[in-house]
mmCIF file of the C-alpha atoms, coordinates in Angstrom:
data_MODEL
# 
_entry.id   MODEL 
# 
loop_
_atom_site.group_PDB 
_atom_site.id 
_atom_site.type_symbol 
_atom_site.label_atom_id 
_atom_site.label_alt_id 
_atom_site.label_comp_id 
_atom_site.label_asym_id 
_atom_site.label_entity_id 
_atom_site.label_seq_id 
_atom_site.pdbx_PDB_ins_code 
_atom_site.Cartn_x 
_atom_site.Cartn_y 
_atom_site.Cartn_z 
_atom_site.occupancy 
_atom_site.B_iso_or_equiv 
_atom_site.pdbx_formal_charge 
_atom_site.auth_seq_id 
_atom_site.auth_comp_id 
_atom_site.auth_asym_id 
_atom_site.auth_atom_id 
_atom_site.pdbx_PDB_model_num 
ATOM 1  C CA . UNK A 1 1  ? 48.106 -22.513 110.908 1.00 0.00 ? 1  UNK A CA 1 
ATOM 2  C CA . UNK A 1 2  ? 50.318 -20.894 108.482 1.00 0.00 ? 2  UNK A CA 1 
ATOM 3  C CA . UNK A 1 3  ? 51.977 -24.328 106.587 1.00 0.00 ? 3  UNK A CA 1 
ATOM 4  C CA . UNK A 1 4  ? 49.565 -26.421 105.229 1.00 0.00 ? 4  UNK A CA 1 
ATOM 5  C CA . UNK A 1 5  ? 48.622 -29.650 107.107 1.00 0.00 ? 5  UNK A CA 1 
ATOM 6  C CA . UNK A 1 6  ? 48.723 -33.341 105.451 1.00 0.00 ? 6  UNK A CA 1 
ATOM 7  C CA . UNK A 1 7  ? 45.560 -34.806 106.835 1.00 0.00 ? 7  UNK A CA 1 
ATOM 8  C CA . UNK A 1 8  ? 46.129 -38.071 105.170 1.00 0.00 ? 8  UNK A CA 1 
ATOM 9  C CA . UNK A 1 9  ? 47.530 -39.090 101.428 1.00 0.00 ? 9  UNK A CA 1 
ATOM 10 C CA . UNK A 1 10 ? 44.977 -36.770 99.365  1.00 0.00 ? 10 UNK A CA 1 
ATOM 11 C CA . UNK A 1 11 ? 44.437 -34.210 101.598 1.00 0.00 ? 11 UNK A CA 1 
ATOM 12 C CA . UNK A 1 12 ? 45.832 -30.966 103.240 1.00 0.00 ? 12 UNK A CA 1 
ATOM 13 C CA . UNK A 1 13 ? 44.335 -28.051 104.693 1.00 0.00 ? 13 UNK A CA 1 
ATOM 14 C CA . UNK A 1 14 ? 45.966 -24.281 105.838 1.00 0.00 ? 14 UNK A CA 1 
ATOM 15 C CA . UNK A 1 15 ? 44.728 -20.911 106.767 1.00 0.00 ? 15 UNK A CA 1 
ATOM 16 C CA . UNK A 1 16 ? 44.324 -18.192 104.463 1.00 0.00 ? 16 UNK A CA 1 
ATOM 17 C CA . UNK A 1 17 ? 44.555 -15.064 105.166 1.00 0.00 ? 17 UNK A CA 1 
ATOM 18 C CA . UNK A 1 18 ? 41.966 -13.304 102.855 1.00 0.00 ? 18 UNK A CA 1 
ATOM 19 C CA . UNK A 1 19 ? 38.976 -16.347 102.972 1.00 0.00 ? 19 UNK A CA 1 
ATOM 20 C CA . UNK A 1 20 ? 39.391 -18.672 106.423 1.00 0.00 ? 20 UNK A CA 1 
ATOM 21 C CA . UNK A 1 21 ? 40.904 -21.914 105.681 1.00 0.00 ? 21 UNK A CA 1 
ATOM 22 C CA . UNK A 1 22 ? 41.181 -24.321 102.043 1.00 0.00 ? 22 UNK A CA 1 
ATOM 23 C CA . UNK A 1 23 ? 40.513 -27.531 101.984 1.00 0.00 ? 23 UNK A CA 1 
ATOM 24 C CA . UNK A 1 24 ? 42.795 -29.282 99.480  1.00 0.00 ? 24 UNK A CA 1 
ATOM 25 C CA . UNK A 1 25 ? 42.747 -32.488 97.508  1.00 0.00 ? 25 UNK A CA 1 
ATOM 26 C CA . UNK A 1 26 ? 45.242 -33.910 95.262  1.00 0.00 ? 26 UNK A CA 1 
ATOM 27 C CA . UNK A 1 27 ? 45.294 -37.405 93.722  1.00 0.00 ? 27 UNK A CA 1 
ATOM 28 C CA . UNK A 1 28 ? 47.457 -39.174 90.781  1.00 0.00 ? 28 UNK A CA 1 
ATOM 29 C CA . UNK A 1 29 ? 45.513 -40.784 88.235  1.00 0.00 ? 29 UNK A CA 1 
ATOM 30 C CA . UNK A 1 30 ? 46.020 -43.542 85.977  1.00 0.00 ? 30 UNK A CA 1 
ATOM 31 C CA . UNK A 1 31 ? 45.156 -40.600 82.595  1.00 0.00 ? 31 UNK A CA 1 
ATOM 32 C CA . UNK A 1 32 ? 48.127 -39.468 80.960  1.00 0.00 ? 32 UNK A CA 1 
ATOM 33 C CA . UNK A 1 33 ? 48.172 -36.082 79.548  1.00 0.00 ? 33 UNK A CA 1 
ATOM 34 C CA . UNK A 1 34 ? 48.329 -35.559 76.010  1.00 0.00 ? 34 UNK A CA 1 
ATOM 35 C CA . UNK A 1 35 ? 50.585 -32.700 76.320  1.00 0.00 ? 35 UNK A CA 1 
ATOM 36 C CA . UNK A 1 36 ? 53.230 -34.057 78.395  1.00 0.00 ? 36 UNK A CA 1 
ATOM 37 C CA . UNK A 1 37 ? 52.878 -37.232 78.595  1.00 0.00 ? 37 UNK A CA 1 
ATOM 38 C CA . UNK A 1 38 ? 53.385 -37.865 82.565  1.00 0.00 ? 38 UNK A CA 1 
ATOM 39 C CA . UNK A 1 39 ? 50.340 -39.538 84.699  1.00 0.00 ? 39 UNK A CA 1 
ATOM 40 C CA . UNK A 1 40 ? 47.876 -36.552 85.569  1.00 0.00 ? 40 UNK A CA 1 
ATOM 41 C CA . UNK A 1 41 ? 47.054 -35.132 89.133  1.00 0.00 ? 41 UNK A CA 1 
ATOM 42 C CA . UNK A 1 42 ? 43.755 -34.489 89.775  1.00 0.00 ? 42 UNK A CA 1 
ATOM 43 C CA . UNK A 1 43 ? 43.275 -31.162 92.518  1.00 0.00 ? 43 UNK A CA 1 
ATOM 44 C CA . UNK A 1 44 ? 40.547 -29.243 94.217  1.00 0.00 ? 44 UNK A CA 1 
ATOM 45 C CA . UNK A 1 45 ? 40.079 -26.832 96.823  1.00 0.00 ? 45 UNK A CA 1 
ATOM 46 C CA . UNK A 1 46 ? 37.252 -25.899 99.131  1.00 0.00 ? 46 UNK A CA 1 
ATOM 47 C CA . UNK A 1 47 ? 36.963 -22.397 101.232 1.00 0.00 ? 47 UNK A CA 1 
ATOM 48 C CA . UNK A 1 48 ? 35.811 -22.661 104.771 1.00 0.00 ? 48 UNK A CA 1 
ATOM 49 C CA . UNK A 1 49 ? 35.154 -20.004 106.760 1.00 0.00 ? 49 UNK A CA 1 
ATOM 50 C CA . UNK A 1 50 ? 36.633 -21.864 110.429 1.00 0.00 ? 50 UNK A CA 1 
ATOM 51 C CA . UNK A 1 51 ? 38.488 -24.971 110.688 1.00 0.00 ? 51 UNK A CA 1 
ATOM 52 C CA . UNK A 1 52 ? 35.843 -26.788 112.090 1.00 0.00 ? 52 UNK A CA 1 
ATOM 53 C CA . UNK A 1 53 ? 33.778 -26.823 109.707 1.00 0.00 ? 53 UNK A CA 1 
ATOM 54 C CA . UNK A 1 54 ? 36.421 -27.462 107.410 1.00 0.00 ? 54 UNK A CA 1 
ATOM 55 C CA . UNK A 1 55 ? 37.051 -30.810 108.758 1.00 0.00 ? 55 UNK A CA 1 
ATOM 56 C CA . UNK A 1 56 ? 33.343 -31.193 109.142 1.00 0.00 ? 56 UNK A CA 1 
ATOM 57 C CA . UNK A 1 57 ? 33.943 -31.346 105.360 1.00 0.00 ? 57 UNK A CA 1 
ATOM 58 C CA . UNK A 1 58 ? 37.226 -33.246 105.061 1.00 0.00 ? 58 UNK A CA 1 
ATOM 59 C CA . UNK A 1 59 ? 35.191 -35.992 107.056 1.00 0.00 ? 59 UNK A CA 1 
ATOM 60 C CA . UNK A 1 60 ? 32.307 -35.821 104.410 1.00 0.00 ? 60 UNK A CA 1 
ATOM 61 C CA . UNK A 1 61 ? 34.373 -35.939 102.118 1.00 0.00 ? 61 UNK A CA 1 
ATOM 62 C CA . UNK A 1 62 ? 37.125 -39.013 103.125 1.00 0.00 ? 62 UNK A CA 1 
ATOM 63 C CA . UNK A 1 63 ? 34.723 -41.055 103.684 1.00 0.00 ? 63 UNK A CA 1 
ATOM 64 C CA . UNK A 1 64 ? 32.706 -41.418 100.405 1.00 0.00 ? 64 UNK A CA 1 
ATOM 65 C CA . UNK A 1 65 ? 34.209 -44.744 99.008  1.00 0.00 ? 65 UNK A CA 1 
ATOM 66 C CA . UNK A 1 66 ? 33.562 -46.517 102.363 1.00 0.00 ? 66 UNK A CA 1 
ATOM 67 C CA . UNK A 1 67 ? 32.678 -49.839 101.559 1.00 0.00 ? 67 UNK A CA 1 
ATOM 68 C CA . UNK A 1 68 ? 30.209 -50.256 104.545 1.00 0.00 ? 68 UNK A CA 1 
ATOM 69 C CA . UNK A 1 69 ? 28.823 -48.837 107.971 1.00 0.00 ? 69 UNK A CA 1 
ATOM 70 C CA . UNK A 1 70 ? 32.095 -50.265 109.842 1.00 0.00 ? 70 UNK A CA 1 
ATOM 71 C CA . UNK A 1 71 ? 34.130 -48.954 107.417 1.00 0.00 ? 71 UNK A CA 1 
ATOM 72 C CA . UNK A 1 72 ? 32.898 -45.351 107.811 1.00 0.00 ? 72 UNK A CA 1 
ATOM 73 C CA . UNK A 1 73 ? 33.346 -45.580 111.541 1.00 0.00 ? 73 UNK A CA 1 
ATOM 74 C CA . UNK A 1 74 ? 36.917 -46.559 110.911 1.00 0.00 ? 74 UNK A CA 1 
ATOM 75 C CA . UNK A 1 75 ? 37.751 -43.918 109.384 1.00 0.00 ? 75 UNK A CA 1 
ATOM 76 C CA . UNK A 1 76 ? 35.661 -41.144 111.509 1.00 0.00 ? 76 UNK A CA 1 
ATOM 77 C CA . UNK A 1 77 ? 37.732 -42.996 113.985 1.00 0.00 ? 77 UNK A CA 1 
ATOM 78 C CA . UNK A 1 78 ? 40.807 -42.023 112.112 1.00 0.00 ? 78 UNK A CA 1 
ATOM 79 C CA . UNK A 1 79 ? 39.861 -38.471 111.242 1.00 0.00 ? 79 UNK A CA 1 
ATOM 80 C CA . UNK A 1 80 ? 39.334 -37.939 115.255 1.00 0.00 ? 80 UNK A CA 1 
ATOM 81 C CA . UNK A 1 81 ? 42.802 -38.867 115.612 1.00 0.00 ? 81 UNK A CA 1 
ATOM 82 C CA . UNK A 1 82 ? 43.817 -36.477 113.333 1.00 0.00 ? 82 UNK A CA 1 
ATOM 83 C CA . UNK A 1 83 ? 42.185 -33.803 114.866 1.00 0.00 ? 83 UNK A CA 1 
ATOM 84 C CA . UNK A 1 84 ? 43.543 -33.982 117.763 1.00 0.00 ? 84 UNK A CA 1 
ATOM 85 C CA . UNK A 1 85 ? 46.805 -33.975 116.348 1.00 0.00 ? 85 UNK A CA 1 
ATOM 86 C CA . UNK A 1 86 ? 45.778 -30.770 114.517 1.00 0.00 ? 86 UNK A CA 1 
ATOM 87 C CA . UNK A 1 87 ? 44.680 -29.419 117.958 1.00 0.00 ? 87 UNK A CA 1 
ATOM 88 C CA . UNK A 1 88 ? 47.989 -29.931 119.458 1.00 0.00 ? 88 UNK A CA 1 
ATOM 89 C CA . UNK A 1 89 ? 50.158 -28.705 116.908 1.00 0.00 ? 89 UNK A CA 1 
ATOM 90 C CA . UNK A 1 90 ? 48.072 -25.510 116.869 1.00 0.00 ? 90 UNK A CA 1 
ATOM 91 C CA . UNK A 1 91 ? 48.838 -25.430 120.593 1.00 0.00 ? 91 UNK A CA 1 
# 
């Protein structure tokens, strides 16, 4: 996994060579920065030491804002999909 992989509109994740793989997040905001004026992205990144269990925490962490219990499963439902199209990509 050398490019980094969209997992859905916020998130990305790729393999580093010094600490496993980073978990990314990215989002626009509605602030605008004082110093430039333009709408301001809001980032973080989490070390993993696998990539399972950094889409252990991808899954943790997409599905937060769920609304409700069928909610959630939609979108571990989603997240499985995207797995396996991780898997076969990294076949």
């Amino acid at each position: 996994m050398k490019n980094s992989i969209k997992l859905d509109n916020n998130f990305s994740i790729s393999q580093q060579v010094t600490h496993g793989v980073t978990l990314r997040y990215s989002i626009l905001t509605d602030r605008i920065s004082e110093k430039t004026g333009k709408l301001v992205t809001q980032k973080d990144q989490w070390y993993y030491p696998t990539l399972k269990t950094a889409l252990k925490a991808y899954l943790d962490k997409a599905t937060v804002p769920a609304q409700d219990v069928v909610d959630i499963l939609k979108r571990i439902g989603e997240v499985e999909i995207k797995i396996d199209n991780i898997c076969e990509k990294l076949k």
